[in-house]
C-alpha positions in Angstrom: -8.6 11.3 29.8 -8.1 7.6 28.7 -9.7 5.3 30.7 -7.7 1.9 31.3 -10.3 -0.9 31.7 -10.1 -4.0 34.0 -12.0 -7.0 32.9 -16.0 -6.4 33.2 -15.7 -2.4 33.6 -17.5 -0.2 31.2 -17.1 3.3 30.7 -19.5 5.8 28.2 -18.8 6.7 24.9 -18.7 10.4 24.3 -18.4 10.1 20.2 -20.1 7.4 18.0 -17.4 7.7 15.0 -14.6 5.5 16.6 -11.5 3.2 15.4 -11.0 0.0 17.7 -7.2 -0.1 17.5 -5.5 -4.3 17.9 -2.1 -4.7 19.1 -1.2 -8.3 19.3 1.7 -9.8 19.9 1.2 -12.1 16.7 -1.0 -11.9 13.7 -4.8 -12.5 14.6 -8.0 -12.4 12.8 -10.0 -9.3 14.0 -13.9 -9.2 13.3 -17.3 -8.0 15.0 -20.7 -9.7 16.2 -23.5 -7.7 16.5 -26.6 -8.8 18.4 -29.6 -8.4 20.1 -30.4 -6.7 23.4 -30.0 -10.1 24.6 -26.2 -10.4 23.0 -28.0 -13.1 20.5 -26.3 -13.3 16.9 -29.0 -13.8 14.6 -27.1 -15.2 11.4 -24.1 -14.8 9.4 -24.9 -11.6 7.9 -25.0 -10.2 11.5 -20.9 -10.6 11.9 -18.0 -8.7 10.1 -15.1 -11.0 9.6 -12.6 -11.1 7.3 -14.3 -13.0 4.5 -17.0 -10.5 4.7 -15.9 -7.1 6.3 -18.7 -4.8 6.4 -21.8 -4.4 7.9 -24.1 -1.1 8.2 -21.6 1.3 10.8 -19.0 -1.5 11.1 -15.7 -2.5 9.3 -13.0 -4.6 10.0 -9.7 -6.0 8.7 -9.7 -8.3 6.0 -6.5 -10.2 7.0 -4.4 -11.3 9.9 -2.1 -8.7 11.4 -0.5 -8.0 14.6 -1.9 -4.8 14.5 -5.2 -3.6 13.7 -8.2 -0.4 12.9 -11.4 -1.5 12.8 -13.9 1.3 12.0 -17.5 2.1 13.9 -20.0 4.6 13.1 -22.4 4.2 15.9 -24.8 6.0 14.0 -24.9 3.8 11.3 -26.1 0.9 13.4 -29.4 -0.7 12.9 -31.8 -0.1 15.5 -32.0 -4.1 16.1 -28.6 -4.1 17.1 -27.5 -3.4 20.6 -24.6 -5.3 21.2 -21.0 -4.8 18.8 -18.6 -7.3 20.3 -15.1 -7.1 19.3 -13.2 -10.4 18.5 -9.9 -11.9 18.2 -8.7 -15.3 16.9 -5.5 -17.2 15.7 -5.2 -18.4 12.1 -5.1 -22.4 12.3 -2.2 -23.6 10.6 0.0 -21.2 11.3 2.1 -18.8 14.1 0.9 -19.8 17.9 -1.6 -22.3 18.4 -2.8 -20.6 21.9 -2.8 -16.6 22.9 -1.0 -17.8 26.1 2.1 -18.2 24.0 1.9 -14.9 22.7 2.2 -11.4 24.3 -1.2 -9.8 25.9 -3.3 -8.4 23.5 -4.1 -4.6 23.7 -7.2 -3.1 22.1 -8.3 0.4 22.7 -11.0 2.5 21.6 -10.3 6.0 19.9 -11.7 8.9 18.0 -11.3 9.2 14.4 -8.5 12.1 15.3 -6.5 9.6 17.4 -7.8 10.5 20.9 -7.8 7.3 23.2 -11.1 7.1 24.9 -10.6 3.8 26.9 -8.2 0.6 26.7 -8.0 -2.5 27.7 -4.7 -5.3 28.1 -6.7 -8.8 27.7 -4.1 -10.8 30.2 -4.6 -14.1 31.8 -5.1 -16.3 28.3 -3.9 -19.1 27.9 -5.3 -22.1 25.8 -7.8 -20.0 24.2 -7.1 -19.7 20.4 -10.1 -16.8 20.1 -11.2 -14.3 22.6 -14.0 -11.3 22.7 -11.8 -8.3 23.7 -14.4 -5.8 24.7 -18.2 -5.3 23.4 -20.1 -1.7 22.4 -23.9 -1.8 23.6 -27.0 0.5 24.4 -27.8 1.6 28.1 -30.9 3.8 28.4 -30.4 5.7 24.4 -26.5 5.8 25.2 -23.3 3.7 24.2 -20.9 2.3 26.5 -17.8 0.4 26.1 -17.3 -2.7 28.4 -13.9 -5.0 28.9 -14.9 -8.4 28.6 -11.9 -11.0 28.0 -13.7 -14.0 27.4 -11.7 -16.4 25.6 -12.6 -20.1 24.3 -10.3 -23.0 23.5 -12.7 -24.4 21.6 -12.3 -20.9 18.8 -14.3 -19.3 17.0 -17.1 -22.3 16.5 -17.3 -22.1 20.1 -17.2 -18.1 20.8 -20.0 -17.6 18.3 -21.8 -20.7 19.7 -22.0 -18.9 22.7 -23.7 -15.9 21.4 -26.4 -18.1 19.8 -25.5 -18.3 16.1 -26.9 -21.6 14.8 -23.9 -21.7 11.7 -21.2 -21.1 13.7 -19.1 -23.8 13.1 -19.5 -23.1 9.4 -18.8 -19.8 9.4 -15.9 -20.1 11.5 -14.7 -22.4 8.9 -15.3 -19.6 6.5 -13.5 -17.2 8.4 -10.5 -19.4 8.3 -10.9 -20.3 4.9 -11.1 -16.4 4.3 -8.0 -16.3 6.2 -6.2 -18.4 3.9 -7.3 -17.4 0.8 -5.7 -14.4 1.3 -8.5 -11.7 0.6 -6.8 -8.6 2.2 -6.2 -7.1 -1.3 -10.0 -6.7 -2.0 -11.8 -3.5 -2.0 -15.1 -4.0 0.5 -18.4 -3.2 -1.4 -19.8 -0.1 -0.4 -23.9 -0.7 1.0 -25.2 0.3 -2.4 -25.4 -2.0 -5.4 -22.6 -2.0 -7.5 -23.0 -0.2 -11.0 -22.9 -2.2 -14.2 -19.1 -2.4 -15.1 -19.5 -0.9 -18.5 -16.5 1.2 -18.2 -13.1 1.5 -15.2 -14.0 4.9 -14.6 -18.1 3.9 -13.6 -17.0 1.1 -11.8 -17.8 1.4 -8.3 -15.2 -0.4 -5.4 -17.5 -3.5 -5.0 -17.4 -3.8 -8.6 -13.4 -3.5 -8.9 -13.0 -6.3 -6.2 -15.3 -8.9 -7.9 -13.9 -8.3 -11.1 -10.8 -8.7 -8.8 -11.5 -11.7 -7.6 -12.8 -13.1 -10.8 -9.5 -11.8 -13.2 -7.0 -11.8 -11.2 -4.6 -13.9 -10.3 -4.5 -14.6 -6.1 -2.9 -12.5 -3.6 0.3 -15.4 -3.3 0.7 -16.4 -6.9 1.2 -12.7 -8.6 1.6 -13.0 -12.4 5.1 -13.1 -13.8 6.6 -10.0 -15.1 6.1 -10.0 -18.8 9.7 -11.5 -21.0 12.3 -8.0 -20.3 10.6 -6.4 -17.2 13.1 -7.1 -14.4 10.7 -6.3 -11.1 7.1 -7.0 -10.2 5.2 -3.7 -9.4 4.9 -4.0 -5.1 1.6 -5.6 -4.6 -0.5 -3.5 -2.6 -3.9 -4.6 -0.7 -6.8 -1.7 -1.4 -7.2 -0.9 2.2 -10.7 -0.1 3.7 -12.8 2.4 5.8 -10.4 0.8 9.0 -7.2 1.5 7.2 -5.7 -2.0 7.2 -1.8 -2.0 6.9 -0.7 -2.5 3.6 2.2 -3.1 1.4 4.4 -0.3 0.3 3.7 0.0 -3.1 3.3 0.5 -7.0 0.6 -1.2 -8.2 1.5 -4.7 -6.6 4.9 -6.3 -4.4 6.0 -9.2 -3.6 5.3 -10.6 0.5 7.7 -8.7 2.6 9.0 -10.4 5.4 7.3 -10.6 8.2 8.4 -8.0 11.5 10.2 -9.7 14.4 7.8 -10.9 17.3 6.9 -8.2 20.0 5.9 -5.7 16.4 7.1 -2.8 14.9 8.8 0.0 17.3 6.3 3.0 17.7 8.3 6.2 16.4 5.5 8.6 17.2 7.2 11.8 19.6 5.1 12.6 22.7 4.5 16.5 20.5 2.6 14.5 17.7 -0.8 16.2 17.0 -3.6 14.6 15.0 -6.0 16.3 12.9 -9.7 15.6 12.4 -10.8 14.2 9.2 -12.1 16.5 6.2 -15.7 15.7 5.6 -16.9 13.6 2.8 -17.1 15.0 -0.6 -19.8 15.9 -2.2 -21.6 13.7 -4.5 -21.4 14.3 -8.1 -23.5 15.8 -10.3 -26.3 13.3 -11.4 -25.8 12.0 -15.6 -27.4 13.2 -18.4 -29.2 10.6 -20.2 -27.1 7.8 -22.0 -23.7 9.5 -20.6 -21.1 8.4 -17.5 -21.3 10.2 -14.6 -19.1 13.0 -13.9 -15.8 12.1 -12.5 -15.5 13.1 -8.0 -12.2 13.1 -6.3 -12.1 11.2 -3.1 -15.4 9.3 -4.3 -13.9 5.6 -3.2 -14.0 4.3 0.0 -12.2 5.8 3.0 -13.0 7.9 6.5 -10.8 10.5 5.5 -10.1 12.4 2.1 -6.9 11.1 2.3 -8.0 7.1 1.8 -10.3 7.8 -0.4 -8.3 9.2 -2.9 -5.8 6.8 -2.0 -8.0 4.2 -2.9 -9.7 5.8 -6.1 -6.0 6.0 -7.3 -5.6 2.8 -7.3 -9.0 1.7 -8.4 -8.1 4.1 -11.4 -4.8 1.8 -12.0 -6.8 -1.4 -12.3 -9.4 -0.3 -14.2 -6.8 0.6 -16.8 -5.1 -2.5 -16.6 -8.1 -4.3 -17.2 -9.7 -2.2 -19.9 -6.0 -2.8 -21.6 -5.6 -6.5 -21.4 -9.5 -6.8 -22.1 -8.3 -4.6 -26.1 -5.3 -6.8 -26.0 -6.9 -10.0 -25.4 -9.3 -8.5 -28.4 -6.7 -8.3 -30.8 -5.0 -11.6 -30.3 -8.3 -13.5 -30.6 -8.8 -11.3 -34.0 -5.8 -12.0 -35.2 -5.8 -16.2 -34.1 -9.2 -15.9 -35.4 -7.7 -14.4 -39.1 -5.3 -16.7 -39.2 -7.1 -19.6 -39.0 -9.6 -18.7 -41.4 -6.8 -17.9 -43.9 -5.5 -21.3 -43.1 -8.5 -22.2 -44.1 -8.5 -21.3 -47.5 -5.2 -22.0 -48.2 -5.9 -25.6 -47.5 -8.4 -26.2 -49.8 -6.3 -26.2 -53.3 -10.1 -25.5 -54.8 -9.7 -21.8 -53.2 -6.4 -21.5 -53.3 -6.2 -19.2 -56.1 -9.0 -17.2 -58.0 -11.6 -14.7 -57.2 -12.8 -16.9 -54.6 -9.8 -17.0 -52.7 -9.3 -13.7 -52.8 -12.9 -13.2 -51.3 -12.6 -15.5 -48.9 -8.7 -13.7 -47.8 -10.8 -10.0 -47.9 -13.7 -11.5 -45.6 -11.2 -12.7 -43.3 -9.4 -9.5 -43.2 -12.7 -7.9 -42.8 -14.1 -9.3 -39.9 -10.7 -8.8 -38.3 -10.8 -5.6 -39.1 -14.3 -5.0 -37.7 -13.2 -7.1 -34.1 -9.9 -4.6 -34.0 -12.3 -1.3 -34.6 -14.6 -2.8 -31.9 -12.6 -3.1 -28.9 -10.7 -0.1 -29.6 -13.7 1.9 -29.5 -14.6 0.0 -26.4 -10.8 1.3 -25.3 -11.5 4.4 -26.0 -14.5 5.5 -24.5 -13.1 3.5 -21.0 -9.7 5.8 -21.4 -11.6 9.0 -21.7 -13.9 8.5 -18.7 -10.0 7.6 -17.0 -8.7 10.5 -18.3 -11.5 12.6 -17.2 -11.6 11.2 -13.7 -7.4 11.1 -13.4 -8.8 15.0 -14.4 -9.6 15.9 -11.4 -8.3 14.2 -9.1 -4.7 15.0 -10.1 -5.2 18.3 -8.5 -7.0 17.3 -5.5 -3.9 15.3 -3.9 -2.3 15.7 -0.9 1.8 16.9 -1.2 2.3 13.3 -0.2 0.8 12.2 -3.6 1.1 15.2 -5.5 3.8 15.7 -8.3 6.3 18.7 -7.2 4.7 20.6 -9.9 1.3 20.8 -8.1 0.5 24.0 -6.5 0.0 22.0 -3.5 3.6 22.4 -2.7 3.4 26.0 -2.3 1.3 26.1 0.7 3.4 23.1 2.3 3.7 23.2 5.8 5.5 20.3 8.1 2.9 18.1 8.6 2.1 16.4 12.4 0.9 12.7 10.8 2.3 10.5 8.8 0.6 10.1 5.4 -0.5 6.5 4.4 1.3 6.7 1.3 4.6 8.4 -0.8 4.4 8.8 -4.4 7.6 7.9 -6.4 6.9 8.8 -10.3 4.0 8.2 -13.0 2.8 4.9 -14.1 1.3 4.7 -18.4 0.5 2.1 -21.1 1.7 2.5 -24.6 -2.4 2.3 -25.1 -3.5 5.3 -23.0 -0.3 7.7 -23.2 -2.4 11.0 -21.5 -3.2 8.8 -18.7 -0.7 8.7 -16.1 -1.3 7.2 -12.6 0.2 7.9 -9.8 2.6 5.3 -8.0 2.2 5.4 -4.8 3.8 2.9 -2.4 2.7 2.8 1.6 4.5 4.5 4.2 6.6 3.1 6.2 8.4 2.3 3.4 8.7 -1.8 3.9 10.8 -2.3 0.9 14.2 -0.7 0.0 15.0 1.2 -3.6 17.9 0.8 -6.2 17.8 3.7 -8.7 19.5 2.6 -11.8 21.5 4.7 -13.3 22.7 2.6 -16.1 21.2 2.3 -20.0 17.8 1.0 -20.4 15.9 -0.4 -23.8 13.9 3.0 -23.7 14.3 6.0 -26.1 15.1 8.2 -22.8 17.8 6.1 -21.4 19.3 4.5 -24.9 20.6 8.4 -25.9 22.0 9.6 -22.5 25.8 9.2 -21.6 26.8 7.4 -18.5 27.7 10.3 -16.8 24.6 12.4 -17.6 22.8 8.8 -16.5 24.2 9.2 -12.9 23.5 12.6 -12.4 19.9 11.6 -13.3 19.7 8.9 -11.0 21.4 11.4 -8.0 18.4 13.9 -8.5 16.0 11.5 -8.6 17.2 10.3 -5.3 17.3 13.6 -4.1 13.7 13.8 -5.4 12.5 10.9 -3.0 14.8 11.9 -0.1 13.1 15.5 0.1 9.7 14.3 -0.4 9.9 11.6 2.2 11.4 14.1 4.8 8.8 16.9 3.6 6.0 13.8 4.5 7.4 12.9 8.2 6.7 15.0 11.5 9.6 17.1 12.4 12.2 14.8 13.9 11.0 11.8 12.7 13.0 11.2 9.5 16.9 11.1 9.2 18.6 10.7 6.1 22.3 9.8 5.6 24.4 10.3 2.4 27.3 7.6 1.0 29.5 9.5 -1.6 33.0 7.6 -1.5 34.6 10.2 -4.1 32.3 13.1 -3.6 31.1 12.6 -6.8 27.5 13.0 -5.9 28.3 16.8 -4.2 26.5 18.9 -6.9 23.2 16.5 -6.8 23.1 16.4 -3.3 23.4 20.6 -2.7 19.8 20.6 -1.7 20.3 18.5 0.9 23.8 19.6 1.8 22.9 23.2 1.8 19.6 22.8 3.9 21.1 21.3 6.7 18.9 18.4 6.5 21.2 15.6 6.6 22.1 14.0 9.8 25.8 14.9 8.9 27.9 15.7 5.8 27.9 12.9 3.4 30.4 10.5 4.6 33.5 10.4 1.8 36.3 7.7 2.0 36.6 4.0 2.9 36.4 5.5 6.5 33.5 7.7 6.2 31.8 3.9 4.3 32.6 1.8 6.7 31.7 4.2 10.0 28.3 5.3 8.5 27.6 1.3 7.6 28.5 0.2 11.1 26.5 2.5 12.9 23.2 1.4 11.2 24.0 -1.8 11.4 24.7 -1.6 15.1 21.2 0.5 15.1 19.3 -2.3 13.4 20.5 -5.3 16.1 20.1 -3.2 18.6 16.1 -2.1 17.8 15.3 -6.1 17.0 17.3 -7.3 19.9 14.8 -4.8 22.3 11.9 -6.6 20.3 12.5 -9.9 20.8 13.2 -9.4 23.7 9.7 -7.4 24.8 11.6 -5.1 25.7 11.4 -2.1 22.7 11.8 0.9 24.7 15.2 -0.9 26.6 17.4 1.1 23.8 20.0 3.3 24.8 20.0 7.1 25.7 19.9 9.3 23.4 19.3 7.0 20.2 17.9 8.8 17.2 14.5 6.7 16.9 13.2 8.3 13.7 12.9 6.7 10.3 16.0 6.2 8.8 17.5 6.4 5.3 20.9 6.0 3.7 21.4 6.9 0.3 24.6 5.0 -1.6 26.2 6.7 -4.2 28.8 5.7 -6.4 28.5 2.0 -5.8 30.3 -0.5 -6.4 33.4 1.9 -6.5 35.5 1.7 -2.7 32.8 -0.7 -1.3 34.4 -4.2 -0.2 32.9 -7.4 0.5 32.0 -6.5 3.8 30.3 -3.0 2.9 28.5 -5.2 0.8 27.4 -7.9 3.6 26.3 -5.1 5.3 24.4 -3.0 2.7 22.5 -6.6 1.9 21.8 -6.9 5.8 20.3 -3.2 5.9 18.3 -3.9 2.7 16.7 -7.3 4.2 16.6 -6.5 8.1 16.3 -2.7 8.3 13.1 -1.8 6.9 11.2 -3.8 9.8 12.8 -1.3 12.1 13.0 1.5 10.3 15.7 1.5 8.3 15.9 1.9 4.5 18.4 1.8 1.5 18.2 3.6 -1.5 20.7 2.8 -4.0 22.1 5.1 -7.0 23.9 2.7 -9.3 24.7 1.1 -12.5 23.1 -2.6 -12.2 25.7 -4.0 -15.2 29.1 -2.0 -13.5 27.8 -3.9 -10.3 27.9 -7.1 -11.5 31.2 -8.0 -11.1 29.5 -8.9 -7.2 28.5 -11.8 -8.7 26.4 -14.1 -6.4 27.2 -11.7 -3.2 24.9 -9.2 -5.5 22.0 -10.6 -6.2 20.0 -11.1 -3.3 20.5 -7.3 -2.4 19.3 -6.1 -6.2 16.3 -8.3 -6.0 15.7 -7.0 -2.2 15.1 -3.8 -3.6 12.5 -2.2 -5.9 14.5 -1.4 -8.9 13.3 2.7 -10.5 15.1 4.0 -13.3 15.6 8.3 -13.9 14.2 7.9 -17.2 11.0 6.5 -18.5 11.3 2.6 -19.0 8.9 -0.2 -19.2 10.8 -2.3 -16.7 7.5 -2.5 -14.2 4.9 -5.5 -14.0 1.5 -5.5 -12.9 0.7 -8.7 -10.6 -2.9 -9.0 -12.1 -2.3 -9.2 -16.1 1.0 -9.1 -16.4 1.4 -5.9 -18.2 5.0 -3.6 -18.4 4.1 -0.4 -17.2 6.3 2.4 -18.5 7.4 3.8 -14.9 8.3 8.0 -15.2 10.5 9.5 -12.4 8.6 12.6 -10.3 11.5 14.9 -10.9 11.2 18.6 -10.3 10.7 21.3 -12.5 13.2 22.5 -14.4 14.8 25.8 -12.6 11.7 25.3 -10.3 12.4 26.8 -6.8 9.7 24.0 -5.1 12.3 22.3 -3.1 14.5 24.4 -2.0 11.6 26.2 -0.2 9.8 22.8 0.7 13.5 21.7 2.6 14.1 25.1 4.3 10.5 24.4 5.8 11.6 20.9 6.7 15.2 22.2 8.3 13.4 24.5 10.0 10.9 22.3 11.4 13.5 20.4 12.3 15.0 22.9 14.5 12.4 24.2 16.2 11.2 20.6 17.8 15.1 19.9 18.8 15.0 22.8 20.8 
């Protein structure tokens, strides 16, 4: 049974594997002290803080969020420690200067499965700008959690004053500093040092985030999508051990906008179950001699199989963009480096011509040559320890980030917890072909989707007919539709259909013939503009009940699941005001749990104009053919984005949605 704490009572600790869940009513920085068993902090390497987020049994957050999971493994804790206090503060320069003008904070204390063991509601605050919430310690061998409260107005410099640090204001300006510099997209180190970063597929997750930090561009300038790529990949922060929310996306997305004040609405169902973690897995093999070690799935950072292969995946997609722009950058220093040596010769009319010439043009071509030959065995050897690690862990993915022709699927059952992430298609470089990453994007989706279904510049797209174009895009959508519903809790998911003329009906059957929809797709200017106006409506109403504090004020009997509406058919029978609306649902809905996915031709929609753009850059743009048309936000490379379509006569999701409609039944009765 939870235990709701008052200021200054304590309550034992059954478990010493715990997540210390943040709800705030703005963002705040969340970090950790550990001290003595007289509370004293001896030094900077005794907190976790942003800037620096792990210390032996403790992780935290590396960014400001209204809502945070910091992980504690009790076990892990040095014996000198006795004391883990839990902190809050306010980024200076931005949002509320004081917690009194924001709503209460609430932390509580859970198991790794979900199970609250005690809470506390920090109230009373006022000018204090950084508080300690509540503080873990030793009693006689045992742990026990105690709700402390104590703010400061003087902020951090002053709360870790008070526990005896002698740099605390330094590190407080640190923390800050860390704040603002935006390091939420690092990967923490893990306790052991990093490997040499001879090759992506050796590199450890330390090692990925300094060569992070070093190559890449910062988390609020992304690089510019390469001349011809039309949308940045989402840009999405590696989360750690604590699971810090991140961005839905590819490899990389622009800032979304920010939820309304009062936070996102909690969808869970009082029937939701959670599910223990798997245990870690087991360490690989140890290297021969002068050879990479062999490949591990789930061998990144994370407390559950899940994160960790989350987080390998997209380890595995930098390393390959790196490795690729390191050969590229190869090449076009070989080649400037040719051609000024042949510029060279050709200015001196002494070597113009003649055998000397000559030798000097074959020396240059040589040692171009030679450089070329170099990194592209460098290449080489990096892609195949990719490809052996992509290898094997290709077949150890979840559904949620499985491609529907992984035998996964066949033993798919409704799942009770939301999945941290969806996968939308297959990410390659002209470079590594066999490679293909998985793109996955974080769940709830925070960004909408337009599915192009006109010509592209690639082969796949340049040979296809308009019409067999849209039917692509249709079954594509279909594609995502059924895997986000197969990902969701029963009940928690609602997809709605847009088909003016009906044109969509034989793409759509799955759905249709499931009974998964929340109705028939809507037909007619009528069917538009009723299915339009009632999401609408549904978005005001869920951000009026947040700014207001007020999120479970919303009418009887609303459906308060994820929602998503599918367009079809667009811009044929949609006015101006469908329009209006559509670009409203794309901007405002995803904060509240409503998302647009888009099946249209981008060029047959430009007769918009101006009313158009701002809803096709709102979106992520995916095409049902391969095309290069995705950017990376570290070196700007186009990745060639692939569709995860299924199989070819395959049977996968017609079983996968009669599970889902099913489901879906049984927890409506």
């Amino acid at each position: 049974m939870t235990a709701e704490l008052v200021r200054g009572q304590n309550h034992p600790l059954s478990r010493t594997r715990l997540e210390i869940r943040v709800s705030a009513g703005a963002p705040v920085a969340a970090g950790a002290t550990t001290g003595d068993e007289n509370g004293t902090v001896h030094g900077v390497e005794w907190v976790a803080h942003p800037g620096s987020p792990t210390l032996p049994g403790l992780e935290v957050s590396r960014q400001a969020a209204a809502d945070h999971r910091l992980a504690v493994d009790l076990d892990a804790v040095p014996d000198a420690v006795h004391r883990v206090s839990v902190f809050l503060a306010l980024p200076t320069g931005a949002g509320p200067a004081r917690f009194g003008a924001v709503a209460a904070p609430f932390v509580a204390v859970t198991g790794l499965d979900g199970t609250e063991i005690a809470s506390y509601t920090l109230t009373g605050l006022e000018a204090e700008t950084a508080v300690v919430a509540l503080e873990l310690y030793r009693r006689q061998g045992a742990w026990k959690v105690r709700a402390v409260g104590q703010g400061y107005a003087g902020g951090l410099a002053e709360l870790l004053a008070d526990q005896g640090l002698p740099q605390a204001h330094q590190l407080a300006a640190d923390i800050q500093a860390a704040l603002a510099g935006g390091l939420a997209r690092s990967v923490p180190a893990p306790s052991a040092p990093a490997s040499p970063p001879a090759s992506p597929a050796r590199t450890s997750d330390g090692e990925r985030a300094r060569r992070s930090a070093a190559a890449a561009p910062g988390p609020d300038h992304a690089t510019p999508a390469p001349q011809g790529t039309s949308d940045p990949l989402p840009q999405t922060p590696y989360p750690g051990t604590a699971g810090d929310p991140g961005t839905a996306g590819a490899p990389a997305a622009p800032a979304q906008p920010s939820a309304p004040t009062g936070g996102p609405i909690d969808y869970s169902h009082p029937r939701r179950q959670h599910a223990a973690p798997p245990p870690p897995p087991p360490s690989a093999p140890p290297a021969e001699p002068g050879r990479p070690a062999q490949p591990v799935a789930g061998d990144a950072t994370g407390w559950s199989m899940e994160e960790r292969l989350y987080n390998q995946v997209w380890g595995m997609f930098e390393d390959l963009a790196r490795t690729t722009a390191a050969y590229r950058s190869a090449v076009d220093f070989a080649e400037s480096r040719m051609e000024k040596e042949l510029d060279h010769v050709l200015s001196d009319p002494r070597s113009r011509i003649g055998g000397q010439g000559d030798a000097a043009r074959e020396a240059a071509r040589a040692k171009h040559s030679q450089l070329v030959d170099q990194a592209r065995e460098v290449l080489d050897r990096d892609v195949e320890q990719l490809a052996a690690e992509a290898d094997v862990v290709e077949p150890a993915l979840p559904a949620a980030f499985a491609r529907w022709d992984n035998p996964v699927w066949h033993a798919y059952r409704p799942p009770m917890e939301i999945p941290m992430a969806l996968r939308l298609g297959d990410l390659h470089l002209p470079e590594a072909e066999r490679i293909r990453i998985p793109m996955l994007v974080r769940l709830p989706l925070e960004r909408g989707l337009w599915i192009d279904s006109g010509r592209s510049g690639s082969p796949d797209g340049s040979f296809a007919d308009s019409h067999e174009l849209r039917r692509l895009g249709l079954e594509a959508a279909v594609a995502i539709a059924a895997r986000l519903l197969a990902v969701y809790p029963a009940g928690e998911f609602t997809v709605h259909v847009i088909d003016p003329a009906g044109s969509g009906a034989q793409p759509f059957t799955p759905l249709v013939r499931t009974d998964v929809l929340a109705a028939q797709p809507a037909q007619g200017a009528a069917g538009v503009a009723d299915v339009l106006s009632r999401l609408t409506q549904r978005v005001d109403l869920v951000q009026m009940a947040l700014r207001g504090g007020a999120p479970d004020a919303l009418p009887p009997g609303m459906d308060t699941a994820q929602q998503l509406l599918i367009v079809n058919d667009f811009p044929h029978g949609f006015d101006d005001r469908a329009v209006n609306q559509l670009r409203y649902l794309a901007d405002e809905g995803p904060s509240v749990g409503v998302h647009l996915m888009m099946v249209a031709d981008r060029e047959e929609s430009a007769g918009y104009g101006p009313l158009l753009d701002p809803l096709w850059r709102s979106l992520l743009r995916l095409t049902p053919v391969a095309d290069d048309h995705l950017a990376d936000p570290w070196v700007g490379h186009a990745w060639t984005y692939e569709p995860s379509l299924v199989p070819p006569g395959s049977e996968v999701l017609q079983r996968v949605l009669s599970q889902v409609a099913a489901a879906r039944r049984s927890w409506n009765r």
